[in-house]
N, C-alpha and C positions, 0 to 999 in steps of 0.2 A: 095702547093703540086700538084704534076701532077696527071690527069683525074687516076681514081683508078677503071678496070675493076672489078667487082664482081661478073657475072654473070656467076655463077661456076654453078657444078654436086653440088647435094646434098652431099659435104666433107665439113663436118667443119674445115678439116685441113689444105684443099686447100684454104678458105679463109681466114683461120688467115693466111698462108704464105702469100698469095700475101700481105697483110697488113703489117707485121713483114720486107718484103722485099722491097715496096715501098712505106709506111706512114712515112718517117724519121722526121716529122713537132716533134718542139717542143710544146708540150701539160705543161710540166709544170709554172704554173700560182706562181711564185715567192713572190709578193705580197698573193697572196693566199696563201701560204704555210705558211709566215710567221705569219698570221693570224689564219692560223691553228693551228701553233704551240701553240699561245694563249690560244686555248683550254679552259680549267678547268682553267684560273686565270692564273696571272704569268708575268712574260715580254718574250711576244712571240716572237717578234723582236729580243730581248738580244739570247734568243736559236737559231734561225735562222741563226742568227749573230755566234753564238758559232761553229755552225756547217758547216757554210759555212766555215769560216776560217781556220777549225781544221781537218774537215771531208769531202775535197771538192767532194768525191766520195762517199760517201755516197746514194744517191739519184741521180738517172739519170734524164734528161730532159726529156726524153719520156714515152708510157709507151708499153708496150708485151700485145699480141691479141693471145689466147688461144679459140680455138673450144671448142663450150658448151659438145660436144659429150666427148673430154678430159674429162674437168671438172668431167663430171659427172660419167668418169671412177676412178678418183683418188680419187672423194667420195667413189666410191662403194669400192673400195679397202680399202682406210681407215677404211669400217666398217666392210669390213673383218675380215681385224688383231684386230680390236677391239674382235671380233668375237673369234678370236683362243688364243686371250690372256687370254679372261677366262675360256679355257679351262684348268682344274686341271692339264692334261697331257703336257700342256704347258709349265704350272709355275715350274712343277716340272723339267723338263730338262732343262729349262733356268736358274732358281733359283741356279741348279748345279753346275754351272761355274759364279757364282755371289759372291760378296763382302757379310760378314754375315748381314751389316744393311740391305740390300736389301731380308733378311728372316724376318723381322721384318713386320708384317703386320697392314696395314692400311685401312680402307674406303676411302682415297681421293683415284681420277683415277690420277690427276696428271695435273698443267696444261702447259699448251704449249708446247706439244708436235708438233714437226715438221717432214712431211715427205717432203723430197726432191725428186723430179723429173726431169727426162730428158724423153724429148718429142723427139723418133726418128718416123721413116720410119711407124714402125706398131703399132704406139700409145705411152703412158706414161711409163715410167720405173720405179721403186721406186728404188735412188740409196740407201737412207738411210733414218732414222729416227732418229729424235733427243730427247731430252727432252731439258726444258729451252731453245728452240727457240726464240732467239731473234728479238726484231724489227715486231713484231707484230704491238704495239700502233705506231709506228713512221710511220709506213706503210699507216695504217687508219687515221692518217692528211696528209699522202701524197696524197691518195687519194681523197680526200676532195679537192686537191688543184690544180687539173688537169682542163684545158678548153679544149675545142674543136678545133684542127687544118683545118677539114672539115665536109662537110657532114656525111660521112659515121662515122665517130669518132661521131657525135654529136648525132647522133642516136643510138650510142651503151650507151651514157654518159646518155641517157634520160630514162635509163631501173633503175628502183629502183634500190635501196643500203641500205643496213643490216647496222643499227646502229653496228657499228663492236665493237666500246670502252664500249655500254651496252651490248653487250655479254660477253665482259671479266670481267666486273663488276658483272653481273650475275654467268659467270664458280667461282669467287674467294669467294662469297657467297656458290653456292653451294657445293665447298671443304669443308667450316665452314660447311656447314647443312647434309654433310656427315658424316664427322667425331663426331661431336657434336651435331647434331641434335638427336641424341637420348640422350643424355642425359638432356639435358635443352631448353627453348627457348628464350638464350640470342644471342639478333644479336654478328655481328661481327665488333667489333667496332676498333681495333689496326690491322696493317700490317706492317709488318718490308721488308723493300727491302732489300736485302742481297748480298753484294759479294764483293769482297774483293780489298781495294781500291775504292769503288765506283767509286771517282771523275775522276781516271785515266782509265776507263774500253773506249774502243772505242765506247758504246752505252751508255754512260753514259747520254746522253740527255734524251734518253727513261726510265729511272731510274725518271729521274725531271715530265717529262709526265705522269708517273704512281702515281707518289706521287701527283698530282693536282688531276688525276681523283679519287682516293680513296678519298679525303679529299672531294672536291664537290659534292660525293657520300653520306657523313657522316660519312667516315671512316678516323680514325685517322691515318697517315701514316706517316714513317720515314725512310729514308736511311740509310743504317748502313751498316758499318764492319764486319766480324765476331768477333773481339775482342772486340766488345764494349757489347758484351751479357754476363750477369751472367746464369747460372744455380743455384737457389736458392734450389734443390732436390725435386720441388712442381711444379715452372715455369720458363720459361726463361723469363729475365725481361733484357728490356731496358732502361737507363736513370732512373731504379726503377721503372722502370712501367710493369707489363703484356703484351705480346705480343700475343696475341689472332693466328695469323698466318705468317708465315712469306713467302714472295716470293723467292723463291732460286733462284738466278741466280747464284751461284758456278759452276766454271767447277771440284769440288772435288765432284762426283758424290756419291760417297759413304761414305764420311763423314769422312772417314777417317784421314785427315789431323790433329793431337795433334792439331793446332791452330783454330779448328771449335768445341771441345769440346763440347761446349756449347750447339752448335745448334744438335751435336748429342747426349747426354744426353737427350735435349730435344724428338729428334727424337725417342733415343728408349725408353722412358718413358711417351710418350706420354702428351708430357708437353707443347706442340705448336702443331700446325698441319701447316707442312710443305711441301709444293707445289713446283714447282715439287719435287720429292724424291727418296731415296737411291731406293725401289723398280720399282719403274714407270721405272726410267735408266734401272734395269735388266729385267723390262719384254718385252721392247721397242726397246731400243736402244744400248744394246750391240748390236757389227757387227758381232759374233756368231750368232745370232737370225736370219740373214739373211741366213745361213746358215740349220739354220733350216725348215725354210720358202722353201726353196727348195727342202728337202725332201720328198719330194712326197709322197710316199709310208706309209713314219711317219705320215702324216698328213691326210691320209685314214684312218687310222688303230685309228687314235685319237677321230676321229669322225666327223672331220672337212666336213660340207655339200661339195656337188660334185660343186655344184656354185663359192664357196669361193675357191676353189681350183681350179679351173680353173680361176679364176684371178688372184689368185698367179701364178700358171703357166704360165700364159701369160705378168705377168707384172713386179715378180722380177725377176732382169738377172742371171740368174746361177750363186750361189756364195759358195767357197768352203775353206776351211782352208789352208796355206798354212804350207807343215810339210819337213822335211829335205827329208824325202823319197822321196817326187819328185821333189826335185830341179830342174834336171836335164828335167824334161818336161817342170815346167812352165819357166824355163829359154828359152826352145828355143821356145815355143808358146808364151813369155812374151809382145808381140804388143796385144794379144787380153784380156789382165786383167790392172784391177785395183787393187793395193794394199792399205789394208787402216789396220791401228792396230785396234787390235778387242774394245779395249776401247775411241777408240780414238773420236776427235770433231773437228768442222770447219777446216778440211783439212790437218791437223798438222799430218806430217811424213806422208803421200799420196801419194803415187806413180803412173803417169802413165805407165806403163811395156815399152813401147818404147821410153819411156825419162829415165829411171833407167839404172844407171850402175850397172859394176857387184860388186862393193864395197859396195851399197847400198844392193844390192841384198843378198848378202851376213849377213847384218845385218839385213835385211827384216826376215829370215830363223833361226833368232836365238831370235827373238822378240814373241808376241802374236800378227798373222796376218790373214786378209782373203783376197783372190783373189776374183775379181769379175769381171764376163766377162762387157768389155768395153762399153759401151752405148755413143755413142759420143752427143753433146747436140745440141737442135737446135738453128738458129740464128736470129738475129735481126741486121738488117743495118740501120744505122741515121749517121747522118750529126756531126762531130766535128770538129770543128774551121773551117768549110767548106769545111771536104773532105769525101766521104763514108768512113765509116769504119762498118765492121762486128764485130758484138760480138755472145760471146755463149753465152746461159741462163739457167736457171734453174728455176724451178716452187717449190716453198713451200707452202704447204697446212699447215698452224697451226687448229690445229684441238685440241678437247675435244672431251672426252666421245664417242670415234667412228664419232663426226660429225664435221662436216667442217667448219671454222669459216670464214676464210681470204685465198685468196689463191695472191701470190704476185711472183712477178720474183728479180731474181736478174743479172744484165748483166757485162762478164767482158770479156778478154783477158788473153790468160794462160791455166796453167791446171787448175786448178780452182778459184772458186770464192774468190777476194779477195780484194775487195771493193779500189784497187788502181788506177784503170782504169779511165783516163780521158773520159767522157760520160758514163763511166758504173755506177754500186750503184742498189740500190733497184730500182725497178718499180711495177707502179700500174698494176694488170691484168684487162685487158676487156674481156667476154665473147664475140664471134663472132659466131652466130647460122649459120647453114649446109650454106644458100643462100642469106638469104634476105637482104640484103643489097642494097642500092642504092650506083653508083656510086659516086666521088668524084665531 
């Protein structure tokens, strides 16, 4: 890599750019990865192998340099909404416009939730949040499996790291000692991984990696279907056995689907304790909610502290319903929105308003949709098959319980992310503090 000026103003943003713009070295360590993948038992190689061949964009060769001053805004934010979600006056307007299992109440928070980010001009954006956030654990052997291309890179690598795979082992415990710790104190010993298809899901390797690390935890764990669960009217039982909790990765958020019966029997009878879930989706991740979130005035009036509102204000983009009445405006202002359906996920039917025809537009206005002012994302340039090429990024914080667990990039080409990009795929984040940095 070329000599890497650092001797910046105290911006942390100025130095992840210069980084993001001239650190194109590949840092990922291949043999290491696949050793990572090893993890908890297993044929780590065989996965590696599975994924190179199947998923060649999965995973970039580099990784995205993020100012700690970020960071440490997209935390506060995160504990924000945690903040305003339990508020009663919250649940109750969101709950509104939500599916009925999502009124069924529970003590788990919910896990892996993801919010996404775009990092412009004047700091982080939150474009969305998710629930059942994928690519967590796959992430946490990615980064296990990065080396240092220089200097300045080997010094951000020598700052500690958060066993990331015992925190999730920790959040999935304590969902069980949420839900169930009042009533007895029997660990939690069965997890069901859930979704449907497993083997053919595009993260399906992260499924294999979950199943090792609960089992070398002491937790029995299985992959499954939703077809292979009974509802016995007492528990949901797998293979004849109890299933103590199951991981949801469904994208049928609200259970709805006749072919997940099972699992919502369970759900509303409280027969399983089911992570993430029907309610966590409506108090989180409808893109209604973002909508909400910007209501300023509602969110005085709610109770919401003057702090927490001022980082919403400053950090989600104006976003608003789109309804027939105004066609006619957001058609001709349509270069400054993003269109996304109010229940929608990973990008599916997403519009950006200066790539939409009026065809689409058209059916945009007869759907359930929100506009949301444009936030364009910032870039990362590296080297593929030896030519610069620029990509966009985007930051995901997987967070529990209001707090931040992993925050990782993902880099692609397009309107959005979409893991087909030759160099793009997940990446590791490195924190980059205001200055101190030595050159390369």
């Amino acid at each position: 890599m070329n000599e890497i000026n650092l001797a910046l103003p105290d911006d942390c943003r100025s130095a992840a750019e210069v980084l993001n713009r001239d650190c194109a070295c590949v840092t990922l360590d291949h043999a290491a990865l696949a050793q990572a993948l090893t993890g908890d038992g297993g044929n780590g190689s065989g996965l590696y192998r599975e994924i190179l061949d199947t998923r060649p964009h999965l995973f970039s060769d580099s990784l995205v340099f993020v100012g700690r001053h970020h960071l440490a805004h997209m935390a506060e934010l995160v504990a924000a909404v945690e903040e305003i979600v339990a508020l009663p006056g919250w649940q109750e307007r969101v709950l509104g416009w939500a599916p009925a299992s999502a009124r069924h109440p529970t003590a788990a928070a919910g896990a892996f939730l993801g919010y996404d980010f775009h990092v412009g001009d004047d700091g982080p954006k939150l474009i969305e949040i998710n629930t059942n956030a994928g690519g967590g654990l796959l992430n946490a052997r990615l980064a296990a499996a990065q080396r240092a291309c220089c200097d300045a890179v080997a010094e951000l690598m020598q700052r500690p790291q958060a066993d990331v795979a015992a925190l999730f082992v920790a959040m999935f415990r304590e969902e069980w000692r949420r839900v169930r710790g009042q009533e007895d104190n029997r660990p939690l010993t069965r997890i069901a991984i859930v979704d449907e298809k497993p083997a053919e899901q595009y993260l399906a390797p992260e499924f294999e990696l979950f199943r090792r690390l609960f089992e070398a935890n002491g937790i029995v764990a299985v992959i499954a279907d939703p077809s292979e669960f009974v509802w016995d009217g007492a528990r949901l039982l797998h293979a004849g056995a109890p299933v103590d909790l199951v991981y949801n990765r469904l994208t049928d958020f609200a259970l709805d689907d006749p072919a997940h019966a099972a699992l919502r029997a369970a759900w509303d009878n409280d027969g399983a304790v089911i992570t993430p879930h029907p309610r966590a989706h409506a108090l989180y991740a409808d893109k209604r909610n973002l909508v909400a979130l910007c209501d300023a005035g509602w969110l005085a009036e709610l109770g919401v502290p003057a702090e927490a509102r001022r980082l919403i204000a400053g950090m989600v983009p104006m976003t608003r319903m789109v309804r027939a009445a105004d066609a006619e405006e957001l058609w001709a202002g349509r270069k400054r929105w993003f269109f996304k359906p109010a229940a929608g996920y990973g990008s599916k039917a997403a519009y950006r308003g200066d790539k939409m025809t009026k065809r689409v537009f058209e059916e945009i206005l007869q759907g359930d949709y929100i506009a949301q002012a444009l936030v364009p994302p910032s870039e990362r340039r590296l080297q593929v098959a030896g030519e610069p090429q620029l990509f966009k990024l985007d930051l995901r914080n997987y967070a529990y319980a209001g707090r931040v667990q992993l925050v990782v990039a993902r880099l692609y080409q397009g309107q959005t992310t979409n893991f087909r990009t030759p160099g793009g795929g997940f990446a590791p984040v490195f924190e980059v503090p205001g200055r101190v940095l030595e050159s390369a």
